[in-house]
C-alpha positions as CSV (number, residue, x, y, z in Angstrom):
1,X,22.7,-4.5,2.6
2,X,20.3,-1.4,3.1
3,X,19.5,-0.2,-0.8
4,X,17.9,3.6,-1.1
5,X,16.7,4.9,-3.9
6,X,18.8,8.4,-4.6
7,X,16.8,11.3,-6.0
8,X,20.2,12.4,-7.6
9,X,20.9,9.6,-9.2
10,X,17.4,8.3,-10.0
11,X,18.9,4.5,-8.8
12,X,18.8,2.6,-6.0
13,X,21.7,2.4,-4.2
14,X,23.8,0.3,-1.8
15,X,23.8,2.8,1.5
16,X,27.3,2.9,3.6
17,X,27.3,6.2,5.9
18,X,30.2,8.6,5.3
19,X,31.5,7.8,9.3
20,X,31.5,4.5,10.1
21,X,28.1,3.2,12.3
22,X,27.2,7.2,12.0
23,X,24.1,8.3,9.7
24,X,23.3,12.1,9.6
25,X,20.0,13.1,8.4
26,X,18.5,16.0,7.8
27,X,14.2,16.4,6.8
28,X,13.0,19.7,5.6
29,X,10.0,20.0,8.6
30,X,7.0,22.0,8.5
31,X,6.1,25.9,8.0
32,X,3.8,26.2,10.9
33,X,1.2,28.9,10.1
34,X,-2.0,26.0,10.4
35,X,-2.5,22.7,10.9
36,X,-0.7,19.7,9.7
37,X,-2.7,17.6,6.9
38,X,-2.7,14.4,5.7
39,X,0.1,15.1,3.4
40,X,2.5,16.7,5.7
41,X,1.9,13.6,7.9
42,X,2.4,11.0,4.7
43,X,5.9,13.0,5.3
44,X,6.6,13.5,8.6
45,X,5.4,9.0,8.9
46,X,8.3,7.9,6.2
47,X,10.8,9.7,7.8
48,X,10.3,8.6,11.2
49,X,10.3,5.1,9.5
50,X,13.4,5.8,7.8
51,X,15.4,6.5,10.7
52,X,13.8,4.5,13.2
53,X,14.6,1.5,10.7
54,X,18.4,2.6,10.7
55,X,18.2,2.9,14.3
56,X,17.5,-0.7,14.7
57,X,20.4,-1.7,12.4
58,X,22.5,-0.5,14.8
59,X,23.2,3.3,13.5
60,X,24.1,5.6,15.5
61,X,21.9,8.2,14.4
62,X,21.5,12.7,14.3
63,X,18.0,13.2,13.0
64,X,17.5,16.4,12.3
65,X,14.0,17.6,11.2
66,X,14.2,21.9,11.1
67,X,10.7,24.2,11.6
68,X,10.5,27.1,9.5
69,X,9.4,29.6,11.9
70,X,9.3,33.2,9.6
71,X,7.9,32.8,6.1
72,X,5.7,35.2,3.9
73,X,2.3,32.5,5.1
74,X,2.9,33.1,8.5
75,X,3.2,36.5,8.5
76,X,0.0,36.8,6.3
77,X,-1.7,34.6,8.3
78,X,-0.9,36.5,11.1
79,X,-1.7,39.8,10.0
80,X,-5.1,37.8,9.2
81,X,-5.6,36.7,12.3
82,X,-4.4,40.5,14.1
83,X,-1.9,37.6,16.1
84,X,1.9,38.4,16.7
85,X,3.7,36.3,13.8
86,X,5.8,34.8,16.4
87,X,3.0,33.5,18.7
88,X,1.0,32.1,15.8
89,X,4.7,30.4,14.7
90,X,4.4,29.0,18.0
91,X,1.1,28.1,18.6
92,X,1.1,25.7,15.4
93,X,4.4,24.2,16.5
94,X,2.9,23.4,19.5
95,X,-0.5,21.8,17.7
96,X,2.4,20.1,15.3
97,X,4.1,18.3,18.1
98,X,0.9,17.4,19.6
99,X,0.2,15.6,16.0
100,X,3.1,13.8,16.1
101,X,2.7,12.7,19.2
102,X,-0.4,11.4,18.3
103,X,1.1,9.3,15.3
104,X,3.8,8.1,17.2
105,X,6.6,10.1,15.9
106,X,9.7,9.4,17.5
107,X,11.2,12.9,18.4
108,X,14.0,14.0,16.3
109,X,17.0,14.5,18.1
110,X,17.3,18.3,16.9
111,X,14.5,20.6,15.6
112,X,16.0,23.5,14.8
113,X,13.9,26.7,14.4
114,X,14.8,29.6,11.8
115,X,14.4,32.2,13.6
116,X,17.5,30.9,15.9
117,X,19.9,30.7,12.8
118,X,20.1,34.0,11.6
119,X,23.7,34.3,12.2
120,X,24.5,31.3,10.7
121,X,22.0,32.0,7.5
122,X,23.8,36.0,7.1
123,X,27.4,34.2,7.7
124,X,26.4,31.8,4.4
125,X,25.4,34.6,2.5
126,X,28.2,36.7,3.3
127,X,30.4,33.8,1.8
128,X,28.3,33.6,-1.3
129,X,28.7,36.7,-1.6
130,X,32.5,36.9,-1.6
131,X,32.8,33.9,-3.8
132,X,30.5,35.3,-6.4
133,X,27.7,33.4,-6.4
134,X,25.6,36.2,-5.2
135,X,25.0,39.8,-5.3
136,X,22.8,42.7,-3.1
137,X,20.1,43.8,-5.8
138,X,18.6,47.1,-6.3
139,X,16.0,46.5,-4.5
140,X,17.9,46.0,-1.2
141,X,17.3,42.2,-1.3
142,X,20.5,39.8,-2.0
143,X,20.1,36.8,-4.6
144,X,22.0,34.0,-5.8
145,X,23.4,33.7,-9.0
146,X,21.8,30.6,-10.7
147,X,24.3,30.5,-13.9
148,X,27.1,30.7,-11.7
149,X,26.6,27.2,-10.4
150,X,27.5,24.6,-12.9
151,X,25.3,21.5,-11.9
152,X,22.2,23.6,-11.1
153,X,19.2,21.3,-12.3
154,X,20.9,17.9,-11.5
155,X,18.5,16.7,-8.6
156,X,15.2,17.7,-10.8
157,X,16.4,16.9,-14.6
158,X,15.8,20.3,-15.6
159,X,17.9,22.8,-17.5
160,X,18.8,26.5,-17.1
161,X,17.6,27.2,-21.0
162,X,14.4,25.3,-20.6
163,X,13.5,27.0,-17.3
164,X,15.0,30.5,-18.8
165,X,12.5,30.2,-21.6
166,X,9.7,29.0,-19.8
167,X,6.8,31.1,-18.0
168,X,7.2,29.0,-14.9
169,X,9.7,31.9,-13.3
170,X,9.0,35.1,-11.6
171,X,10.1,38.1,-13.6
172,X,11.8,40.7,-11.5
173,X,13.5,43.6,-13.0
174,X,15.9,43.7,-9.4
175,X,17.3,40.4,-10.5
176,X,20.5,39.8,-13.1
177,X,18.6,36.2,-14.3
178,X,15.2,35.6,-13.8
179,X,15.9,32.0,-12.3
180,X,18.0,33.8,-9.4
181,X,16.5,33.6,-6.6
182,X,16.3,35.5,-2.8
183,X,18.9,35.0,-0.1
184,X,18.3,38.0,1.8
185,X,14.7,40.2,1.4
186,X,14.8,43.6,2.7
187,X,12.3,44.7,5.2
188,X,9.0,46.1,4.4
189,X,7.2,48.4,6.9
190,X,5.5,46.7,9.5
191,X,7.2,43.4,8.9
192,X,9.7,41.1,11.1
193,X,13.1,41.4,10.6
194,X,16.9,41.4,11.4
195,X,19.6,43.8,11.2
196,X,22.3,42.5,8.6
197,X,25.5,44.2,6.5
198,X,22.7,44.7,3.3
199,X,20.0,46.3,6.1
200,X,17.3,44.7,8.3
201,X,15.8,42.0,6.6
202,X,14.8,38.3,6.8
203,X,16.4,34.8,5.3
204,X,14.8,33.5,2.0
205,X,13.2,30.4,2.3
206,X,15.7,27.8,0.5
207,X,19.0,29.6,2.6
208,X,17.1,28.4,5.8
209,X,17.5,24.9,5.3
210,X,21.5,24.9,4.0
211,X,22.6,26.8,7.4
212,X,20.9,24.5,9.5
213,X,22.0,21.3,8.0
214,X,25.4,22.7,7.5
215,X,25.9,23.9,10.8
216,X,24.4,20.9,12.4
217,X,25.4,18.1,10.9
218,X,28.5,19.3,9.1
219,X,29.3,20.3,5.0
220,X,28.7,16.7,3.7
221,X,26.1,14.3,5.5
222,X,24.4,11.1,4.9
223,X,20.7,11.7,3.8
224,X,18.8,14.8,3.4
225,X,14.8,14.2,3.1
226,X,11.2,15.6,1.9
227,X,8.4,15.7,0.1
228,X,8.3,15.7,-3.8
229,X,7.1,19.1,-4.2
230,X,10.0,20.0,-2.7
231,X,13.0,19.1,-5.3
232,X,12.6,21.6,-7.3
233,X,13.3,24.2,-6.3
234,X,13.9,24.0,-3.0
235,X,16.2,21.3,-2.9
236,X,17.9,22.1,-6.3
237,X,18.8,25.8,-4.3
238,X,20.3,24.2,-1.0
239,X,22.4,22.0,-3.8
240,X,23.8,25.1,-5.1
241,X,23.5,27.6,-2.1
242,X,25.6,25.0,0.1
243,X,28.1,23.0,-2.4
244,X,28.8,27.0,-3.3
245,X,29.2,28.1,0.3
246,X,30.9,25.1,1.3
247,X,33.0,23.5,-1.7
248,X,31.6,20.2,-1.1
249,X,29.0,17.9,-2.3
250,X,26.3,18.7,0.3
251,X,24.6,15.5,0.8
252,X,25.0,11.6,-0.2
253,X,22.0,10.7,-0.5
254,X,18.5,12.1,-1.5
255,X,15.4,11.0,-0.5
256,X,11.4,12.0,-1.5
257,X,8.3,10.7,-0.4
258,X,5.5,10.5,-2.7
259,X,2.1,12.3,-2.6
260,X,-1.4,11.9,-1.1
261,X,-3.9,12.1,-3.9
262,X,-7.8,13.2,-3.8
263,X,-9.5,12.1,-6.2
264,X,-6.2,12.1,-8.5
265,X,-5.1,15.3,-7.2
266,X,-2.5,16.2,-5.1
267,X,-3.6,17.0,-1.5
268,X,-2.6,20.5,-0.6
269,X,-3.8,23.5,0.5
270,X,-4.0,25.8,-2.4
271,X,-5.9,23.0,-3.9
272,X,-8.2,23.0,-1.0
273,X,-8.8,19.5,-1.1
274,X,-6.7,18.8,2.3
275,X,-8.0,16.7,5.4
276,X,-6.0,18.3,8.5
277,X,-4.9,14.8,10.9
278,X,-7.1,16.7,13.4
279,X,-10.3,16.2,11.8
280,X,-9.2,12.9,10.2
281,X,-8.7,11.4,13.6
282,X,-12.2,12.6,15.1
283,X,-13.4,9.6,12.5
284,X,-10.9,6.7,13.5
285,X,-10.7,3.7,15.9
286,X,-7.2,4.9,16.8
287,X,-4.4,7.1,15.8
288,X,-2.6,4.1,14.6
289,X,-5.0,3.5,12.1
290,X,-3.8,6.3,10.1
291,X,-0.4,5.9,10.9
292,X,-1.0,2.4,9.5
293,X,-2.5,3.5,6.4
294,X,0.4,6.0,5.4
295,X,2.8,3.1,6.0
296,X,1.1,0.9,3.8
297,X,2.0,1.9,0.2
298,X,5.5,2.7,-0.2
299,X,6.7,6.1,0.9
300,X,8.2,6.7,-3.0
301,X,4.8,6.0,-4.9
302,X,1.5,8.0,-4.6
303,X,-0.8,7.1,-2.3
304,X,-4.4,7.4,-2.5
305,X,-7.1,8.7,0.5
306,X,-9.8,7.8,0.8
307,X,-12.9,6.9,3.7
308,X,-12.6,3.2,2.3
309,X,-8.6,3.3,2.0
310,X,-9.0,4.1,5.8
311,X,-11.5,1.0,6.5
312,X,-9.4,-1.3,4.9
313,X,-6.3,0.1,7.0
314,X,-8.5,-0.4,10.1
315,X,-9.6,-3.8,9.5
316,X,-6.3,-5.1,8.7
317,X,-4.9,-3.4,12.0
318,X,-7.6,-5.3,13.9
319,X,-6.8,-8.2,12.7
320,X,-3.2,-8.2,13.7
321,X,-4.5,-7.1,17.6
322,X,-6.7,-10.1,17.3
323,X,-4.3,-12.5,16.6
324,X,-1.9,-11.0,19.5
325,X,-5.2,-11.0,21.9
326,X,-4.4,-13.5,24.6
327,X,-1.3,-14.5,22.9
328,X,1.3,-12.5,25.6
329,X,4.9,-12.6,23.8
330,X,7.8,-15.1,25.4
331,X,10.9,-16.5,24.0
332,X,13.1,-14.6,21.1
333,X,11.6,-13.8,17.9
334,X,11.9,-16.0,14.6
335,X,15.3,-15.2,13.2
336,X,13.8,-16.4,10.1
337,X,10.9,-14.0,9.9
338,X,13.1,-10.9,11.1
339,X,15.3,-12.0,8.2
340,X,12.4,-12.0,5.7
341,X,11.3,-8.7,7.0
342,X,14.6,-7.2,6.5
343,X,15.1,-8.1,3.5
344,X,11.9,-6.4,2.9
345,X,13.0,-3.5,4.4
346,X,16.5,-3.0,3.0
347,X,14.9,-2.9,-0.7
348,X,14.6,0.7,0.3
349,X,12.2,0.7,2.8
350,X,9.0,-2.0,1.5
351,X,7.1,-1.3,3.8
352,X,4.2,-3.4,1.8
353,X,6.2,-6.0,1.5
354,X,7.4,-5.9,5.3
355,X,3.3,-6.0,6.0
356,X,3.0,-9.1,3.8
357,X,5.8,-11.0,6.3
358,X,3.7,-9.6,9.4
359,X,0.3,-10.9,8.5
360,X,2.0,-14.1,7.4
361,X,3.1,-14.3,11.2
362,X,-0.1,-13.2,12.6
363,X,-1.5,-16.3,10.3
364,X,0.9,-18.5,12.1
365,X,0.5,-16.9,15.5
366,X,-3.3,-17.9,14.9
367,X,-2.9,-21.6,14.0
368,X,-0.5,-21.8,16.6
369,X,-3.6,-21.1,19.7
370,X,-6.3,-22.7,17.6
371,X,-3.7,-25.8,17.8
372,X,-3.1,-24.8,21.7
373,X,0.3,-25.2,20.9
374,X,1.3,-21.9,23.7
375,X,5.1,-21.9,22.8
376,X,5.0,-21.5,19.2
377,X,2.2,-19.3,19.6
378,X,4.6,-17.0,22.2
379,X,7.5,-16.8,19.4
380,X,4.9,-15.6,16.9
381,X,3.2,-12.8,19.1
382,X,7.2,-12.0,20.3
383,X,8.1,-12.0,16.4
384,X,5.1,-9.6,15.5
385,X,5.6,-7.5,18.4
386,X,9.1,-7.0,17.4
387,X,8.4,-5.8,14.1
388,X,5.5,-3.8,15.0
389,X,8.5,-2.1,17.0
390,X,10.6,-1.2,14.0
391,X,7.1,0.6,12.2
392,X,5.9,1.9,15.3
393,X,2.6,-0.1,15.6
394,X,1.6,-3.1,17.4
395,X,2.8,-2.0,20.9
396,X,-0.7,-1.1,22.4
397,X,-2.5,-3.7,24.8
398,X,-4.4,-5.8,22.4
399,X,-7.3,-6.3,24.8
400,X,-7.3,-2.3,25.2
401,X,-7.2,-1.9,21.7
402,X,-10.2,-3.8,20.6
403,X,-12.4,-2.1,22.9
404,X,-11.9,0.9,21.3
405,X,-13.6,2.6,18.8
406,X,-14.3,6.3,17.4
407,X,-15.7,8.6,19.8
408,X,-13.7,6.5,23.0
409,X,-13.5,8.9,25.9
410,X,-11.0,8.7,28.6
411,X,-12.2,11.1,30.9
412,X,-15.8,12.9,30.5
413,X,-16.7,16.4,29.2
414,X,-16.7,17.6,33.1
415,X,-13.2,16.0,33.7
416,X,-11.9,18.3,31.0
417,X,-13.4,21.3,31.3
418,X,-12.3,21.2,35.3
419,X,-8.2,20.4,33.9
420,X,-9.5,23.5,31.1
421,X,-10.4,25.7,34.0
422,X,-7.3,24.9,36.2
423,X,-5.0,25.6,33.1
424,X,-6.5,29.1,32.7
425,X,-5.7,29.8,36.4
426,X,-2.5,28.6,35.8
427,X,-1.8,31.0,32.5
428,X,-3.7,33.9,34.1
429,X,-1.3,33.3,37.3
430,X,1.9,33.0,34.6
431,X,2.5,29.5,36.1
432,X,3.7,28.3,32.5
433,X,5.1,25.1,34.0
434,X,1.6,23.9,35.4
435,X,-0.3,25.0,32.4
436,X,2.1,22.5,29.9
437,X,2.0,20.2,32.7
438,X,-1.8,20.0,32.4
439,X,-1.9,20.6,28.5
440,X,0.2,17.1,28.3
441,X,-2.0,15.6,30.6
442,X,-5.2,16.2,28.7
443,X,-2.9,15.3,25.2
444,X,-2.2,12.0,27.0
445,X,-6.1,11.4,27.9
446,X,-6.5,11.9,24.2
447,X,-7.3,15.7,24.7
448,X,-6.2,17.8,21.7
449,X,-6.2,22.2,22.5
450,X,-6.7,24.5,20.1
451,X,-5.7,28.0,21.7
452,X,-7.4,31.1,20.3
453,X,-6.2,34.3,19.9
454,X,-7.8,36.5,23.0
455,X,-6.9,33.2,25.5
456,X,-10.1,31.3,25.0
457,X,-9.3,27.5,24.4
458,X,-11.3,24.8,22.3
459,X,-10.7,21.2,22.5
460,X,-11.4,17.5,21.1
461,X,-11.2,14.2,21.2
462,X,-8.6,12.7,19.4
């Protein structure tokens, strides 16, 4: 039986989805206004673990993972930039997806975008409104009423007085309770926004992420995921926003991946001590390598980054494509090692110990050939190849892999500026269809775009 830990409860527990052989999921994505970093892909790694994991138990599974598309950064950023908020939005959504591509993210089966929900986001409010739990301020913007919520603080441990007394909140005279926070801001000059019953505007933040999940996956679902940063407050306010809005308990489960640490220090941007994947994979073997590092300490604990964290994540990775090298797979896996590596697995997702179980079958697979014994040594290479399958690693060509180091090139500098040249043909022609069709092409040779504001285009080797 599958145990998770639950944020809420702060205990592992046994998982059974609310519909039976159903498991809705819902992960708060990225706010696109730059490039993902090593943190954001620590996050966007464990949940595509998570559900490709209950995928291969046999769940039927709705993975939804949202992308906030308006936010204060973007717009900022923007302005910064003298770039349309919208077409920076969707520039870096575009560079996101091309990341996760790179890592072997699994697609989710719905990204929703913010921008697309607006109905659904003034709809909640409106509810909110009529129930009490929030009010139009002086100001012209609309906030929620923190006191009116009875539970608030029960995903993070911490109480209204404590955070009432504290300096940690925002003063704002347009605001009943300091800890209230924004459902609706009004519009300032020269800024996006929406028509709405309290004037043009645009959501808050935490309201974004209640009227996606809701309207997708329903008033109560399965598992609702993120990073830590993001229980409080984020996560406390969909609690009360939606169980408010919807008079039920929201989610089942919660779930929070741990950080990556520099140096002892959270990895972020405001720090400035972030690595963007993008310049982190200019130094590796392979994509995988990463992806095999992030999976390697257990998506709840801290995890710590380092140039030698990476070599050791390399070396280990190499030796599992040795011991598949010239080993091809035949026959059905060990039922005995799947079972070990579940068991791994279902003590809420060990991925350490699940590695453990993997090189032990890589041992095996390698006394097997140095014995010549070619059918024991098939099982063990079908065995690891399986469970590479449930992690998303292991599935390259081992002979392929090998060969390759950092700096590998797929097609030459010519090669690429030629596609480069074509695709600017394309876009000046308003051919969209050829230019993606040649964009993937280059992302599949390993050929990562960064497009500029004024059309010029850089690029690199993944």
């Amino acid at each position: 039986m599958l145990k998770i830990h639950n944020s809420l409860s702060g205990e592992k527990e046994e998982f059974r989805p609310l519909l039976l052989n159903e498991v809705r999921m819902y992960v708060c994505g990225m706010t696109n206004y730059d490039y993902i970093h090593v943190g954001h892909a620590r996050m966007l790694v464990a949940f595509d673990l998570v559900q490709r994991y209950l995928r291969s138990l046999g769940y039927k599974v709705t993975y939804v993972r949202n992308v906030t598309d308006i936010d204060d950064k973007i717009i900022e950023r923007a302005a910064a930039n003298g770039e349309n908020w919208a077409d920076l939005a969707r520039r870096f959504t575009v560079a996101m997806h091309e990341d996760c591509a790179t890592l072997g993210l699994q697609e989710p089966d719905l990204e929703p975008r913010a921008t697309e929900f607006i109905a659904q986001i003034i709809a909640m409010i409106e509810t909110l409104i009529d129930k009490g739990y929030a009010y139009a301020a002086v100001n012209g913007d609309v906030m929620y009423s923190v006191r009116k919520f009875a539970n608030y603080g029960r995903l993070s441990g911490k109480k209204i007085d404590d955070l009432r007394s504290g300096s940690r909140v925002q003063v704002d005279e347009a605001k009943h309770d300091p800890l209230d926070f924004v459902l609706w801001k009004h519009a300032k000059p020269g800024e996006p926004s929406w028509p709405s019953p309290w004037g043009d505007g645009r959501p808050g933040w935490h309201i974004e992420c209640s009227a996606m999940s809701t309207s997708l996956l329903g008033s109560y679902f399965d598992l609702h995921g993120g990073g830590e940063d993001l229980k409080f407050p984020h996560h406390e306010n969909e609690i009360a926003q939606s169980c408010a809005a919807c008079d039920s308990p929201f989610v089942h489960m919660w779930m929070h991946n741990g950080f990556v640490r520099v140096n002892d220090e959270k990895m972020s941007k405001s720090l400035g001590n972030f690595f963007t994947v993008r310049e982190v994979l200019k130094t590796l073997r392979d994509p995988e390598v990463l992806r095999f590092f992030l999976l390697s300490s257990h998506y709840r604990g801290p995890i710590n980054y380092s140039a030698a964290q990476l070599a050791q994540a390399d070396e280990t990775l190499l030796g599992l494509y040795r011991a598949l090298k010239d080993s091809p797979p035949s026959g059905s896996a060990d039922p005995v090692e799947i079972a070990r590596f579940r068991e791994a697995m279902d003590d809420d997702f060990n991925t350490p110990d699940a590695f453990a179980v993997m090189q032990g079958v890589a041992r095996n697979l390698n006394l097997a050939k140095a014995a010549g014994d070619a059918s024991k040594a098939g099982v063990a290479a079908a065995t690891l190849r399986t469970l590479g399958a449930t992690l998303g690693i292991l599935q390259q060509d081992p002979g392929t892999y090998l060969k390759r180091s950092a700096g590998d090139k797929r097609l030459s500098d010519g090669e690429v500026e030629a596609l480069l040249s074509l695709r600017r043909e394309a876009r000046g022609a308003k051919n969209f269809a050829e230019s993606d069709r040649i964009r993937s092409l280059l992302t599949a040779a390993g050929i990562l775009l960064e497009d500029k504001p004024g059309g010029s285009t850089e690029w690199r080797r993944a």
